[in-house]
C-alpha positions in Angstrom: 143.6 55.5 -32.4 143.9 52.1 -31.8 145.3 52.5 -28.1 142.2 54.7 -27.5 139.6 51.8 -28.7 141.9 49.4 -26.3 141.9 51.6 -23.7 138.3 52.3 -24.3 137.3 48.6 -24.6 139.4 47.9 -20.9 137.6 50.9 -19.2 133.7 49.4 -20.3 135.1 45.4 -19.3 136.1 46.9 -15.7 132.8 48.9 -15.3 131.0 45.6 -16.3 132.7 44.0 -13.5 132.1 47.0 -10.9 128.5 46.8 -11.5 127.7 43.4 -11.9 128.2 42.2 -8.4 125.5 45.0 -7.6 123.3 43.1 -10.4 123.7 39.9 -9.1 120.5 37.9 -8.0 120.5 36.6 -4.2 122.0 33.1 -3.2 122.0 32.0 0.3 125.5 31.2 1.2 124.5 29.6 4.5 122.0 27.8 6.7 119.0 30.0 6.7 117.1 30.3 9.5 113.3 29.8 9.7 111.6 31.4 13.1 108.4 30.2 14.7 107.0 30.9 17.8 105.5 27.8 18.9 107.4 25.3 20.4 107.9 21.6 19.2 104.6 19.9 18.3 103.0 23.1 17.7 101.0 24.0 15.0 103.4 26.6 13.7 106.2 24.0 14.5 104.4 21.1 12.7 104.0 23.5 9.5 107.0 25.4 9.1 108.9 21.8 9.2 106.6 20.3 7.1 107.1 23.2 4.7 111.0 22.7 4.9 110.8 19.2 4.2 109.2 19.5 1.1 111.7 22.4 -0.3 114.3 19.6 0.8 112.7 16.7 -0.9 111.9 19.1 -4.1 115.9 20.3 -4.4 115.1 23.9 -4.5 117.5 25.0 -1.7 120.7 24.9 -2.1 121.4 25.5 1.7 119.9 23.7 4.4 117.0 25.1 5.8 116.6 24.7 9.8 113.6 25.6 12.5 114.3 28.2 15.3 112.4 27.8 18.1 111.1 31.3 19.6 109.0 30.7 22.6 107.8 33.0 24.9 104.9 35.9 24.7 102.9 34.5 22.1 104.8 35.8 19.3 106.9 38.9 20.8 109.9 36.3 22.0 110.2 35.6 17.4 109.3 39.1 16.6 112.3 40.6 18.5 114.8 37.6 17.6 113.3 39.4 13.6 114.1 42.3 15.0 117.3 41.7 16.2 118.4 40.3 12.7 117.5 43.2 10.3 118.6 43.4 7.4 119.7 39.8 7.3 119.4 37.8 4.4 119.2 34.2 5.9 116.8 34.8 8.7 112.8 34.3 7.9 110.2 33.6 10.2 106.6 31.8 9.7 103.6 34.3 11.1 100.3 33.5 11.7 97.0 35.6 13.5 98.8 36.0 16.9 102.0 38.2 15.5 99.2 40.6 14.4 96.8 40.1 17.7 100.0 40.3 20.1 100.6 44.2 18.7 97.0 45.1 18.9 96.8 44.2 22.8 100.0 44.4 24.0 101.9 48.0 24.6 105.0 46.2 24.6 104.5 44.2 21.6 106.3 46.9 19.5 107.8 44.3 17.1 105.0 44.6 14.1 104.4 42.6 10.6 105.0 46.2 9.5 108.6 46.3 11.0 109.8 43.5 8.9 109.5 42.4 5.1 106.6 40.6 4.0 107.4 37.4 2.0 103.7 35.3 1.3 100.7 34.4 2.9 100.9 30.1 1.8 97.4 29.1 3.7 94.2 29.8 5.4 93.6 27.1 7.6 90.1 26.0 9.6 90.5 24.3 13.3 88.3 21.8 15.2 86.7 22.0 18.8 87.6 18.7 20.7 87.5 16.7 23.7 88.5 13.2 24.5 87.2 10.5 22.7 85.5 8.5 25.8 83.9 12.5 27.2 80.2 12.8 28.2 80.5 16.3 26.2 79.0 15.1 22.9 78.7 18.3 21.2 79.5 22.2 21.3 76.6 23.2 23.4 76.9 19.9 25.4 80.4 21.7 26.7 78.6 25.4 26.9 75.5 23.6 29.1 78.1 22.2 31.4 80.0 25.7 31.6 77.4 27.5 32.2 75.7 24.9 34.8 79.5 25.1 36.9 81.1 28.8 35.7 84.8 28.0 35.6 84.9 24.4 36.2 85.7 23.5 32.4 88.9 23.7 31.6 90.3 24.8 27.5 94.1 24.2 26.6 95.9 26.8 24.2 98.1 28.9 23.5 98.4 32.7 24.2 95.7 34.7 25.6 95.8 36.1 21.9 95.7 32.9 19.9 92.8 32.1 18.1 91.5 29.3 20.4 91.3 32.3 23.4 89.6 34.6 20.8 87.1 32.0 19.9 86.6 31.2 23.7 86.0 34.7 24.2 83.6 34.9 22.0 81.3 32.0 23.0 81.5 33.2 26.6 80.4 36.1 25.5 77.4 35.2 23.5 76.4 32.9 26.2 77.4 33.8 28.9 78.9 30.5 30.2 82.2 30.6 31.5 85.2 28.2 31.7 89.0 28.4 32.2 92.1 29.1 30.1 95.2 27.0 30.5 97.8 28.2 28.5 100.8 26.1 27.7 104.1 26.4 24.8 103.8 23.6 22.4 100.5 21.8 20.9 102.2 18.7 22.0 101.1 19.9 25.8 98.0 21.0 25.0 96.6 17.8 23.4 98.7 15.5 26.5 96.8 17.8 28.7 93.5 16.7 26.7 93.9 13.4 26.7 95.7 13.2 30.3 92.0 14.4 31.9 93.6 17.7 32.9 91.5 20.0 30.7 87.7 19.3 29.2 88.2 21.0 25.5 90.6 22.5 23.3 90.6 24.4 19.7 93.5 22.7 17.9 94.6 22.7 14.2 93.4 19.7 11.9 97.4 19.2 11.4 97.8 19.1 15.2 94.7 16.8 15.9 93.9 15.2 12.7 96.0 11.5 13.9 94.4 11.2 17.2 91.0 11.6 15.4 91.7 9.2 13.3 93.2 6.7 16.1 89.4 7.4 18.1 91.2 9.6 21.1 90.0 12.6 20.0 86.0 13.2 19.2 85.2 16.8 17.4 82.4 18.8 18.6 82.9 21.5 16.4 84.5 23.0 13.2 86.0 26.7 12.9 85.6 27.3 9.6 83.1 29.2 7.6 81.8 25.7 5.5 82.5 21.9 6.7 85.7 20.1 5.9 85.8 17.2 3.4 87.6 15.0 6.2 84.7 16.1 8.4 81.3 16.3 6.6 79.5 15.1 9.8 81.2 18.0 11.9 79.2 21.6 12.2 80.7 24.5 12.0 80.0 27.0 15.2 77.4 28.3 13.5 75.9 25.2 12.6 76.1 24.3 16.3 73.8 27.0 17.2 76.3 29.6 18.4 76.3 32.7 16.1 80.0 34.1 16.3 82.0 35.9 14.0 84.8 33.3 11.9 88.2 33.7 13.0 90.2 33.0 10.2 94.0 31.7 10.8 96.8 32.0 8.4 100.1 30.9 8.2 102.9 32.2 5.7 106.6 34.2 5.9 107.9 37.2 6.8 111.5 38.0 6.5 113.3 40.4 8.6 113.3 44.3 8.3 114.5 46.2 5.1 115.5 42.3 3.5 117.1 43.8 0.3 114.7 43.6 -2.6 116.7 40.5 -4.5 116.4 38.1 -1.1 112.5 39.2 -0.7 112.3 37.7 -4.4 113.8 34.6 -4.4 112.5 33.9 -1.3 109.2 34.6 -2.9 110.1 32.5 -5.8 111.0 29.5 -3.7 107.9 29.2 -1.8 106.3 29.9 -4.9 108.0 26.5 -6.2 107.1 24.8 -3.3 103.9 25.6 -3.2 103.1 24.4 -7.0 104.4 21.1 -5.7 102.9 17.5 -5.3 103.8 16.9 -2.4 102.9 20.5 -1.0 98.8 19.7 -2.8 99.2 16.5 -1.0 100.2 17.8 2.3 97.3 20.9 1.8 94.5 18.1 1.6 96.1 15.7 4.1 96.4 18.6 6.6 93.0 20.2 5.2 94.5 23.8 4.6 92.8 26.2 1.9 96.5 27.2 -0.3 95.5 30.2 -1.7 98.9 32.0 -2.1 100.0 35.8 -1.8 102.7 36.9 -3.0 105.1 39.7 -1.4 103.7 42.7 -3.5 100.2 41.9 -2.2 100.7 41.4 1.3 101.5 44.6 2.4 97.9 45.7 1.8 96.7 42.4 2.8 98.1 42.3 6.4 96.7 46.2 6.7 93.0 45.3 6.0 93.9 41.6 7.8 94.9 43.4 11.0 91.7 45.6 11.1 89.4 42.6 11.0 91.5 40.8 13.7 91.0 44.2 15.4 87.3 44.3 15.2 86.9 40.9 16.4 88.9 41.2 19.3 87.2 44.6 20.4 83.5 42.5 19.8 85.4 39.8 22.0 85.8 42.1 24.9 89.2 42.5 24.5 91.4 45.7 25.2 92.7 46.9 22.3 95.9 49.7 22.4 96.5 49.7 18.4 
């Protein structure tokens, strides 16, 4: 009898130990990897570090956390380095508008939000219109006077043909039928060097991005993209308050993981941004960088990203654009 129990007893310790590896909770056991799409100096660049130095500064990793620059096709360059990774536990990405608008005009873009493992949603952020500080444009319809007086001779920096700054630029032209050009280049960096360099008139740029040379008196904004003013900004209109009746493009930023992440990574990646997120420094950096922090969490932003993607959708179809999803 008593051999039995003990033999009992051994067989329930050993299937204790077979399961409990299958129990365990996930703990990176390397470097993790954190995508973006922009290059240095870019908005998505600027963030994503930003983000990674506060997790650093707040202890909450216990692997170092490093930015992988993905540049090339707005976001379908990142998507497919996701792509290539699934499954893998260490390798996240930071998303933003143009990993949805990329899919929605691009038959090539294959590489969806859908394909991979939503994480969070961490901000809503607002941009600013803006030309050099010493520019005879002195407001938003100063700059839509002189396009329209010379079609094409104003120049905008950006991004992709997708990014927000293009869909707002498409929009204006479209409502007033001014025109002006498009000059695309990698990293915010370039774009503002281009601004204050004389070699384009305007640019839509992130308060993050812009928000120093403001404050240095290179920059002047004409115009803020936001549905209400900024508190770093209260003498700055918003489009609409400029005269120009367009729909709000809203940009987020927050992290996607790669595709079928197993369900214990998903949460403590989850968990971590949560943490990071409830931080000082992180409500320091969100009014510094004048970001709206409203965060998702995983379970939510399945549904969010569907409803998301068909307001991008709309507004790129009212902006003339070609839409093949």
């Amino acid at each position: 009898m008593l051999r039995r129990h003990l033999l009992a007893g051994a067989a329930l310790v050993f299937a204790i130990a077979a399961v409990t590896p299958a129990l365990a909770q996930f703990k990176p056991s390397r470097p993790i990897e954190f995508g973006v799409h922009g290059g240095p100096g870019s908005g998505n660049d600027v963030f994503a570090r930003e983000l990674i130095s506060i997790i650093d500064q707040e202890k909450l990793s216990p692997v170092r956390m490093q930015v992988a620059n993905k540049v090339g096709g707005g976001s379908t360059a990142a998507a497919a380095y996701m792509a290539s990774k699934k499954s893998n536990p260490h390798v996240i990405a930071c998303w933003t508008n143009v990993w949805i608008t990329d899919t929605l005009v691009q038959e090539s873009a294959t590489n969806t939000l859908q394909t991979m493992t939503p994480i969070a949603r961490l901000v809503v952020e607002p941009a600013l219109a803006v030309v050099k500080a010493d520019s005879p444009i002195k407001s938003l319809a100063d700059f839509i006077k002189a396009a329209t007086d010379k079609p094409g001779a104003m120049k905008q920096s950006g991004g992709s043909i997708t990014s927000r700054e293009n869909i707002v630029r498409q929009l204006l032209m479209k409502t007033t039928g001014a025109r002006w050009s498009f000059i695309s280049f990698p990293s915010g960096g370039e774009r503002i060097a281009a601004l204050l360099g004389g070699h384009v008139d305007m640019m839509i740029v992130d308060p993050s991005e812009a928000a120093e040379q403001v404050r240095a008196g290179k920059l002047r904004p004409l115009a803020q993209v936001s549905e209400g003013r900024l508190a770093a900004f209260p003498d700055v209109p918003t489009i609409k308050e400029a005269g120009f009746d367009i729909p709000n493009v809203p940009q987020m930023r927050g992290v996607v993981g790669t595709g079928s992440m197993p369900a214990d990574a998903v949460a403590y990646y989850e968990d971590l941004f949560r943490k990071a997120t409830q931080s000082g420094k992180w409500q320091k950096f969100l009014v510094d960088a004048q970001l709206d922090g409203e965060f998702v969490k995983a379970a939510e932003l399945t549904n969010f990203l569907a409803s998301f993607q068909g307001q991008l959708r709309d507004i790129l179809k009212e902006a003339g654009a070609k839409v093949v999803r």
